[in-house]
Structure formats: structure tokens, C-alpha cells
N, C-alpha and C positions, 0 to 999 in steps of 0.2 A: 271790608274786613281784612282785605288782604293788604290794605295801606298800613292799616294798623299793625297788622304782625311785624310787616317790614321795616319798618318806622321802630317795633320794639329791638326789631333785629340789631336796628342798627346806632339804637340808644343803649343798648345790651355791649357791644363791640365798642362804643367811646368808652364807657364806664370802666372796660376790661381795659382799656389803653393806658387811660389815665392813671388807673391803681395799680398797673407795671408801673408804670415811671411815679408814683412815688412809691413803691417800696423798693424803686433800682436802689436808694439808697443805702438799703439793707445788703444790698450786692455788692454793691460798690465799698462801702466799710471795710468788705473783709481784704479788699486790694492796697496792698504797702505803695499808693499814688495818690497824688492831691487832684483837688478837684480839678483844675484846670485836664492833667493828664489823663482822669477818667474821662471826661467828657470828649477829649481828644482820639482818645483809644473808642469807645462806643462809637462815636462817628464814623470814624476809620472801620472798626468791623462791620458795623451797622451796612454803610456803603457797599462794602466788599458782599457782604452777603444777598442782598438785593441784588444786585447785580449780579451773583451766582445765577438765583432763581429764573432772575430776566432771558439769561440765558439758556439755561437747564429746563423751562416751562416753552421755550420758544417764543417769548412775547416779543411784538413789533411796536415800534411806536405808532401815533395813529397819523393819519396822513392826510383827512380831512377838514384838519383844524387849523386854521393860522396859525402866525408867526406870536401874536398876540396871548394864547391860551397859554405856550409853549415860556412865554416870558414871566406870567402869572405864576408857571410851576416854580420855574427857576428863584424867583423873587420868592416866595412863600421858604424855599431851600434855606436861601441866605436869608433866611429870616429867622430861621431856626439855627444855622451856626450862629449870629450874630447873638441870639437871645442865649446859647448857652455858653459867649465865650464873654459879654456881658456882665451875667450873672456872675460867672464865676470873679470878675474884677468887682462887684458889688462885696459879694461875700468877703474877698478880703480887704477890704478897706471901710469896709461900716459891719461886719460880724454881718451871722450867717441869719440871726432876724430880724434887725432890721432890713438887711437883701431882701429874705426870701416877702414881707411886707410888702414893701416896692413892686417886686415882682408879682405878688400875686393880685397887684391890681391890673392886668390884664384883659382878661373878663370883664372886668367893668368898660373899656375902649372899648371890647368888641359889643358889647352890650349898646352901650352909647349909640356907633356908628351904626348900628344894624338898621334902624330905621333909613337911614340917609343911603346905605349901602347899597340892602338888599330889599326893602319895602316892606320890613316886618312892624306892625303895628304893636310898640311898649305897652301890654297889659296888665293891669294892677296887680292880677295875682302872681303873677310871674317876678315882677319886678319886688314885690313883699317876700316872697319864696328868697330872690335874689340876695336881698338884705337881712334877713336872717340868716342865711348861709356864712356872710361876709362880714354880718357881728361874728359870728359866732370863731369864725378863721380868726377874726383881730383879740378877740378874749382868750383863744388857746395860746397865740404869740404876744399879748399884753407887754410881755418881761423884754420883746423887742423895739419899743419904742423909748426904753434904756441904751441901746446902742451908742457906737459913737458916729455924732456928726459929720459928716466930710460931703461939701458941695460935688468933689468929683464921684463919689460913691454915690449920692445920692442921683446923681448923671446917669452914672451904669446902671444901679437898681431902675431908674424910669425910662432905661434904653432896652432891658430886657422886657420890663413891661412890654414897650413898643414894639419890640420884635416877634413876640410872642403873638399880639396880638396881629400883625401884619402878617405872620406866617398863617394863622388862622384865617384872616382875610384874603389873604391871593391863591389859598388854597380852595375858598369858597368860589372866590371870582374864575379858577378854571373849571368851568364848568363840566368844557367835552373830554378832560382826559384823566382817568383815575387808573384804582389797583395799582397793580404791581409797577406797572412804566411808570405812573405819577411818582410814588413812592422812590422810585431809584433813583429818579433825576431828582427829587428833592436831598435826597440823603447827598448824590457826590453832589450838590452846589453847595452843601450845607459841610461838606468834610471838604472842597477848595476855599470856601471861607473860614473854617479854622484851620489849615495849614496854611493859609498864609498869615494867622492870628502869630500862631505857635513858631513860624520861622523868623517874625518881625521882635519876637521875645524870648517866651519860654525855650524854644530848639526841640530838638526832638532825640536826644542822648538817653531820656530816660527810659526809653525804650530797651535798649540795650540792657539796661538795669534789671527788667521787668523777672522775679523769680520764673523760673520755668514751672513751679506750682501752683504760682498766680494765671496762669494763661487759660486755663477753663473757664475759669470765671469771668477773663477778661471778654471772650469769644461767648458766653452765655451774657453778658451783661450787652453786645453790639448785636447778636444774633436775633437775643428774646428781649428783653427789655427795649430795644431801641427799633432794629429794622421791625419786629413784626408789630412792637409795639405801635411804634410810627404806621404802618402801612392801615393796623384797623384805625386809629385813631384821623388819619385820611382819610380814608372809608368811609366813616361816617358820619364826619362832619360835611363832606358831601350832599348826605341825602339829611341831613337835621338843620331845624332853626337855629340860626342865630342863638337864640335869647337861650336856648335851652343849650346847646354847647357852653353860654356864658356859665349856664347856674352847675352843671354838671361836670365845670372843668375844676372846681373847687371840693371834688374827689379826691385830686391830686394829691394837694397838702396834706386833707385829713387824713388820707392815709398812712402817710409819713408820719404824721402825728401821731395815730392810733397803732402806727408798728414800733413807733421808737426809733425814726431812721437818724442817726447820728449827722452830724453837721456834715454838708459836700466838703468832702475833701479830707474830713475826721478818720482816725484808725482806732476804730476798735475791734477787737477779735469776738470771732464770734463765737456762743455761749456762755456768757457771761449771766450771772444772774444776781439777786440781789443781795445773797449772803455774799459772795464776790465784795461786792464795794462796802458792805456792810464789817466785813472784816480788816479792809483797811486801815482804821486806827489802830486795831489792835496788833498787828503788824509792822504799822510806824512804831509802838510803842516795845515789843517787843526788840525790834531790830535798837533802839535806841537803850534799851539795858542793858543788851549785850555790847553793843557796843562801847558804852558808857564801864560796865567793866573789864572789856579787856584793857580799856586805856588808861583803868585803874592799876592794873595785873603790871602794863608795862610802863608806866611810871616807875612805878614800886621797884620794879627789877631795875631800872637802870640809874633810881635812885641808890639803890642798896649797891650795887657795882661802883660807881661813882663813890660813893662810902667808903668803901674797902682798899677804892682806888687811891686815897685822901689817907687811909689810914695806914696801910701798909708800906706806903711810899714807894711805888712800882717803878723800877726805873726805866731805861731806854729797853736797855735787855730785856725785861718782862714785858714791854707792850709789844717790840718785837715779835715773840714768841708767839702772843695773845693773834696777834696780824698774819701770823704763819699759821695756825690751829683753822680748821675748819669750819666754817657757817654752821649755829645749831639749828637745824633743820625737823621739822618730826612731820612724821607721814601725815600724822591729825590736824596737823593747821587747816583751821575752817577757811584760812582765805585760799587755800589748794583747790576750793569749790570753782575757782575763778579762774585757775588754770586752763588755758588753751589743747584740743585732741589734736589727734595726728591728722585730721580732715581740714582742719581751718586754711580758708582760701581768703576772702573779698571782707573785708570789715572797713569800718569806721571808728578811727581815731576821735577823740573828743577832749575838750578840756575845757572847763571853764573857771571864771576869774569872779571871787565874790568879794562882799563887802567885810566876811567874817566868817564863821565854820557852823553858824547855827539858819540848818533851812527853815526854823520858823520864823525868825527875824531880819537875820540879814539875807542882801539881795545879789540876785545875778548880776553882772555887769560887765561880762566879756561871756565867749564862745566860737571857740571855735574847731572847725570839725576838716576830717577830709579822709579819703577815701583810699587804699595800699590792697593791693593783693599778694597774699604772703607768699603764697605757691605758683601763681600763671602767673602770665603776662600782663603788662596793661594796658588796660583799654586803649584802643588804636584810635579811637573818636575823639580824644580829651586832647585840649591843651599841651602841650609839650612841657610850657613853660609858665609859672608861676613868681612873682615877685613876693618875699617873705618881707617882712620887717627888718628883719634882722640878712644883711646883703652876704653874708656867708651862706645862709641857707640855699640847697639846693634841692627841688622837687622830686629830682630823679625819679622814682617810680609813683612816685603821690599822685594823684588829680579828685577833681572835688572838690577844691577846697570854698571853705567860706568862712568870715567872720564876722558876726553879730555883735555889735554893741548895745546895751542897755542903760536905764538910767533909774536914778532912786530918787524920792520924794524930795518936796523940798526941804524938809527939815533934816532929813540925814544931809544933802548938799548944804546946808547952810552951816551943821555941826563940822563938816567935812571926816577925810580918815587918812590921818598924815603917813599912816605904816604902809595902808594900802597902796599911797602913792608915791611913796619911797619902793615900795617892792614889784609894784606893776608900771608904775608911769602913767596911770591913771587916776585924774582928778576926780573925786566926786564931789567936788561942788561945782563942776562944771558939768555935771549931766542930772540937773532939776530940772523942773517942765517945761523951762522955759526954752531948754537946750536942744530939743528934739527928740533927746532918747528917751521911747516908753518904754515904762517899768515893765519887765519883764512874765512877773506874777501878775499881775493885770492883763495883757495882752493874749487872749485866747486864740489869733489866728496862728501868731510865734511860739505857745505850747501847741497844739498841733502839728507848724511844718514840723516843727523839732521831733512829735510825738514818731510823723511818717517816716526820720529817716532813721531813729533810732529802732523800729519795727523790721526794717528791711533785712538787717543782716547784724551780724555780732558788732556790739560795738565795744571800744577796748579805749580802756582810761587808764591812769595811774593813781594805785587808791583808789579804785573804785568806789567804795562805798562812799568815799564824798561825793562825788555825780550823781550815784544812786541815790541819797539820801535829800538832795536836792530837787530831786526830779519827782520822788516820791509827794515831796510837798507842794508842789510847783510847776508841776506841768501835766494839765487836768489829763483825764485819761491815763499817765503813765502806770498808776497802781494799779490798774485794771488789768492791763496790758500785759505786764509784768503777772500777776496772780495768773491769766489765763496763759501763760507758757509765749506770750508771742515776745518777749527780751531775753536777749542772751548777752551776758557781760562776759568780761573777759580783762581779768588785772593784769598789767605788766610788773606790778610790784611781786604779787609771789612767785613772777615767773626770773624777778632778781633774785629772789629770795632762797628757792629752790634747786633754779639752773641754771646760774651764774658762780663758775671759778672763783671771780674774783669779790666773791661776794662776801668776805669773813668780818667774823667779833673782832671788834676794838673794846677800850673801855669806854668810849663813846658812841657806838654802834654795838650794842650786846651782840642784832640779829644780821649785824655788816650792814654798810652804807646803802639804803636800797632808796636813795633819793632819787628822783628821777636826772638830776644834774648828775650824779653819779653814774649812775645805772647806764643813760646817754654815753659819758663816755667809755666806760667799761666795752659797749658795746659799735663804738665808732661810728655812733651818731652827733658826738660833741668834738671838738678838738680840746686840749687838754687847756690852754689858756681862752677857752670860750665858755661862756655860764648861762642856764637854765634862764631862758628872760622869762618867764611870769606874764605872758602871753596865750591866749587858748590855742589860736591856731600854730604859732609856734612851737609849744606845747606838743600840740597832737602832734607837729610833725618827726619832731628830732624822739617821739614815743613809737613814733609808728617804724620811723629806718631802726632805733636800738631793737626794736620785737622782731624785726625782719632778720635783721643783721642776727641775733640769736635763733633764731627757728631753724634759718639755712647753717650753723655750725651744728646745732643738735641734730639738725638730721643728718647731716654727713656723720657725725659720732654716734649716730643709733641710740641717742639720747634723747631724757625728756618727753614730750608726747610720741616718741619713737625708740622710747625703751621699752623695758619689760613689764614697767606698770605704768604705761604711758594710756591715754583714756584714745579710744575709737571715736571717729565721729571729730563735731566742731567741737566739744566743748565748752567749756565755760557754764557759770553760773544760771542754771535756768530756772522757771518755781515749778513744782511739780515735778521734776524730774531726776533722777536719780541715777 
């Protein structure tokens, strides 16, 4: 009787393990980190906190076991960073199901080996139980065997497998040494093999990045999720069969399944519900009438001015005077929403390069982004020095940077777009499928990184609403994101518009030049015989010094977000918020 309780004890404590780690993903969602970095961070906490208790409980390792038990722990360790630094190079190179697929054949190795292992006898009902569990896993993921191909993904996805299941098995093969000492020595072999995953690639800068509001949940996801999750999940595949760890580790997923855990590495915020996505269209659609007429509203005006300008015969004198008179301005300009408060610190600059100005047809085809802080310092960990395209450019305060190329179908490359590539230096018949760049709108691991660094902090375009209105259609998760309050935009355009001197009517500018070549050098981001190149990350750069270069004059002038109706706080464009 008493085999029995203990035995339920400790089928009771896998089952609770397993269903922490699949709904870590529910934890991990609400973190602005990619997968690689959550699993890096869990580690790292995970370890540190085990190692608290080892200390703080007084545990000793034990002393009558070989060298042999002590190597089994170790191995089983690195078997679990291997399997989750693995996974995560699966996920993004073949998407997050065919990975998680791959990976979840696991179970079945440990299953297989268990006879040869450990002397457990394969019996029917077990191994039937088994196979209905693992139809049933492969009929929830059906839509992953859609994935894309790649021999080295499909490497990683069957290296996880294998680590997975080896850490399961040398944890079984140490027999004499468990709880808490097994658990910490697994965890730090398991966080020295992914730091040295993470120093040989990713680094470890993003750290420093990490919101200071993120940090509970990061130390809740290593604390619970991982170390104690890990320690029962040790525990009790100790004292359990083989075959039944096999059937019972296939908790995991379903639960991830049955909670809705979004892709490793995914941001979405959390409370979302389904009136949320459900109102999506109506909000692309909305946002597309109004927009649609104010660009009626300002046609019209600058056709009608032009008109007058044609009719009246204005001479030097009058456009003079027009060039001297003041920008008209009114407090209700909706894109004032986009203006920057008097708290705005760390953003990201963005631009990208499209095939045409409609997000349901034409495509992305540049991006790029980088990272300024308007008010500190910068980060003392970054790069110094950056190489731009363009050999004037100078970093100065920038780091971060990156730039994403894309590509279009082959029939737009075959039609090609002679404007676009008069105006950007980019061919698009040289980026069809043959060329290497995926299309962007296709690619769901590139709408994700893009979704994680647009979540982290304000990010600031020119013209926004065309980023916005792209991203809106194009990169899954963003409407979500955006409706739940987690984006905050920020235009540089009505921050020319508004808080730029030199920013006055022509009769070709009603509202003044508020182009971003302009606005650049207005604000001694451009030299005066240097032009706008029609590059994203270039772009973002020479947008992000003119925003700087303007924040630090308004604040010395108690201007602007530092006047008298200047807004508290970051500002910018948020949903839900007022």
C-alpha cells in the first residue's frame, strides 16, 4: 500500500513539473525576449536559485558515490542546456511546429531504450496508451507538418529530441544521488552550456536591455517554472518507470496546447481576448478612411493654393513674405497624438523600404532599425563604431543597429519597379526566390523578432502611420499588441511640424517642408549638400540625431514636451490611453 501512495506521490510531482513547463510559455510571452534569451535567463535564474537553497538548507553533496554517478548528473545537465539551446535554433529555422514535432519525439527514445536500459518489459497496454497520446499530440500540430524544410533545422529539432531524452536518461542512470544537490549540479552544467552557447553567438547585451518591470517575472519564470520545476520533475522520474515518464511527459505540450501558449520566443501581451483580434479589421478599416480622407482634405488644400498660386501670379515678393509668416499649426492635429512627453529616454528608430504605399499588396523590402537614448548616456556595452552606407554617416550616439532585407514573389521581380529603384538602389527583380530574400509577409519568425523589439520600448518613425499601417497587416501579432496598450509610437513628422522654427508655408509646402531630408537638415542631422538616401537604416539614423538634436534645444528653451502643454510621461501614441 505504501509503494502505491509513493509511487502516486511521485507520478503526482512529474505531472505538476511537466504542466509548469508547458505553461512557462504563458510566462514567458509576457517578457519583451526571444526565445533563445528566455531560456537563457531561466537557466541563469534557475541555477542561481538552487544554489541559494543548497546553501541556505545546508545540503552536502554525498560522498559515497563515485566519480561515475557524479558524471551521469553532470551529463543529464548538459543535456538539458543542449536540448534547450537546440530547440530554440529548431524553432527558428523550420517555425515553432514543425520544432516543437521533432522535439516531441523524445519520449519515444526514451521509450524505445527503456528496455535495453533499464530492464523494463514494453507492454501492450502501455505502449497503446502511448500511441494514442502521440496521435493525438500529432493531430493538435497537423498544420506543422506545413512547415519549412531545412536539413539543418530538421538537425536541431532531432538534437533536441536527443538531448531531451539523454537528460532523462542519465538522470535515471544516477541512481545514489538526488533532490536538491542533484538538481543544482544539473541546473549550473546546464546554464555553463548555454553560456557558452550564448557567448559563441547571441552575447549577452540584452540583458542590460531587460525593462526593470520585466524582472519579476523573469526571476518567477527561473525561480518556479524552472529550478523547482526541474527539481520535482528530477524527483520523480527517479523513483518512476521508464515507459510511464514516456506516456506522461506528453503533458507537456498539451498543456501548452490547452492554455494557448504562444510560439517560444512570441510577444504577446497579456489579456487579450477574442473581441481583441476580433476587432481588428474593423480598425484596419477605420484607420484606412480616415486616413484616406485627410489625404483627400490635403490634396485639395494644396491643390486649391497652387491654383491661386497660378492665378494670382505671386511674385518673388509674395512667396518671400509667405516663407517669413509662420507654420499653421492647430493644437487638434490628430497626429499631435504621436508627439513625444517630457520622460522620453531609450527608443527605437525604424524605417522601412517598400514596393509601394498599399499594406495589402505591396511588400517590405528593407528595414531597418537602431536604438538612441534621448536623455542618458549610451550604453557603455555597444559597439562604438558602426559602418552606415552612406561613408558620412556617423554613429555617434546610435547602437543597435540592423538591417533586414526582403524579397518579393517572382512575378512582381519579373514585372520589376523602375521608381523604386531609381529612388532606393534596390532591385526588385533581383530579390525573387531564387535570390534568397524571403518575403517578408510569409516569414513568421522575422514578424516576431521585429514584433519583440517593437514591444520593448517607444519606437519613433517618420510618418508613422506608414510603419503602422504596414505592420498592422504584416506582422502577425502586431494588432494585438497595439490594441492591448503594449506599442507606443512616436512621429518625428509632427514633432517638425509643431516644434520646428524653421518649419513654415510655402506655396508648395501649405504645412512647411516637414520631409524627413528636410526636417534632417533643419536639425543637423544632414549637411546641406547631402540628401535623404531612401534606405531604412539610414533613415532611422539621420531621424533619430534630427529628434535628439531637437529634444535637447527644446529643453534648454522650456519648449515642446517642456512647455506649458507639453504631456508628462513618454508619450506618444498608445491605444487605450488618453
Amino acid at each position: 500500500m505504501r509503494t502505491k501512495i509513493a509511487s502516486m506521490k511521485y507520478l503526482l510531482c512529474f505531472i505538476a513539473a511537466v504542466m509548469m513547463f508547458g505553461s512557462s510559455g504563458i510566462v514567458a510571452s509576457t517578457l519583451p525576449l526571444s526565445a533563445f534569451e528566455v531560456c537563457l535567463m531561466r537557466l541563469i535564474i534557475g541555477a542561481l536559485f538552487m544554489g541559494l537553497i543548497f546553501v541556505v538548507t545546508r545540503q552536502q553533496l554525498p560522498r559515497h558515490i563515485g566519480r561515475r554517478q557524479y558524471l551521469f548528473v553532470a551529463l543529464s545537465g548538459a543535456c538539458l542546456g543542449l536540448a534547450m539551446m537546440t530547440i530554440f535554433a529548431a524553432y527558428r529555422l523550420l517555425g515553432v511546429g514543425l520544432g516543437a514535432v521533432l522535439a516531441a519525439t523524445a519520449p519515444v527514445i526514451t521509450m524505445a531504450l527503456s528496455p535495453l536500459l533499464f530492464k523494463e518489459r514494453l507492454r501492450l497496454p502501455v505502449v497503446v496508451r502511448f500511441a494514442i497520446v502521440v496521435g493525438g499530440l500529432l493531430l493538435l500540430n497537423a498544420s506543422a507538418l506545413e512547415g519549412t524544410l531545412s536539413v539543418p533545422g530538421i538537425l536541431m529539432g532531432l538534437a533536441a529530441a536527443a538531448s531531451t531524452a539523454g537528460m532523462v536518461i542519465f538522470n535515471k542512470l544516477a541512481r545514489d544521488i538526488t533532490g536538491i544537490p542533484c538538481t543544482t549540479i544539473q541546473l549550473a552544467t546546464a546554464v555553463a552550456v548555454a553560456l557558452a552557447v550564448a557567448a559563441a553567438g547571441e552575447g549577452f547585451a540584452f540583458i542590460g536591455r531587460i525593462p526593470l518591470s520585466s524582472w519579476p517575472t523573469v526571476i518567477a519564470l527561473g525561480a518556479v517554472f524552472t529550478a523547482l520545476a526541474y527539481f520535482l520533475y528530477y524527483r520523480a522520474i527517479d523513483q518512476l518507470p521508464m515507459q510511464t515518464v514516456s506516456v506522461c511527459a506528453y503533458a507537456e505540450p498539451l498543456t501548452a496546447v490547452v492554455l494557448g501558449a504562444p510560439e517560444p520566443g512570441g510577444h504577446f501581451p497579456a489579456g487579450l481576448d477574442v473581441e481583441d483580434i476580433q476587432d481588428r479589421t474593423a480598425d484596419i478599416l477605420n484607420e484606412r478612411a480616415e486616413r484616406r480622407k485627410a489625404e483627400r482634405a490635403q490634396h485639395a488644400a494644396s491643390s486649391t493654393l497652387m491654383a491661386q498660386a497660378s492665378l494670382s501670379g505671386i511674385d518673388d515678393a509674395a512667396q518671400g513674405e509667405a516663407a517669413n509668416r509662420s507654420p499653421r499649426k492647430s493644437a487638434n492635429d490628430w497626429r499631435n497624438a504621436y508627439l513625444p512627453g517630457r520622460g522620453i529616454d531609450t527608443v527605437m528608430g525604424i524605417d522601412i523600404e517598400t514596393t509601394g504605399t498599399d499594406p495589402a499588396r505591396d511588400y517590405i523590402i528593407d528595414v531597418g532599425f537602431e536604438y538612441m537614448n534621448m536623455m542618458s548616456a549610451r550604453p557603455a556595452d555597444f559597439p562604438s563604431e558602426y559602418t552606415y552606407e552612406q561613408s558620412s554617416y556617423t554613429p555617434g550616439c546610435a547602437y543597435g543597429q540592423s538591417r533586414l532585407s526582403f524579397g518579393v514573389t517572382d512575378a512582381n521581380a519579373e514585372v520589376g519597379n523602375p521608381f523604386i529603384a531609381k529612388l532606393t538602389g534596390i532591385d526588385v527583380r533581383e530579390r525573387g526566390a531564387t535570390s534568397g530574400c524571403r518575403i517578408f509577409d510569409e516569414w513568421p519568425e522575422a514578424q516576431s523578432g521585429l514584433l519583440q523589439r517593437l514591444v520593448q520600448q517607444p519606437y519613433v518613425a517618420h510618418n508613422a502611420t506608414f510603419e503602422h499601417g504596414f505592420f498592422m497587416l504584416n506582422v502577425t501579432g502586431y494588432a494585438e499588441a497595439y490594441r492591448a496598450g503594449g506599442i507606443v509610437i512616436v512621429d518625428t513628422m509632427p514633432m517638425s511640424r509643431q516644434w520646428d522654427p524653421g518649419s513654415v508655408e510655402t506655396p508648395e509646402h501649405p504645412y512647411g517642408d516637414n520631409t524627413l531630408d528636410a526636417y534632417a537638415k533643419r536639425q543637423g542631422a544632414l549637411q546641406a549638400d547631402q540628401n535623404e538616401r531612401h534606405l531604412g537604416l539610414e533613415d532611422a539614423h539621420i531621424m533619430l540625431v534630427a529628434m535628439k538634436h531637437q529634444l535637447e534645444w527644446l529643453r534648454e528653451q522650456r519648449k515642446g514636451p517642456w512647455g506649458p502643454d507639453g504631456r508628462p510621461g513618454v508619450g506618444g501614441k498608445q491605444c487605450g490611453r488618453r
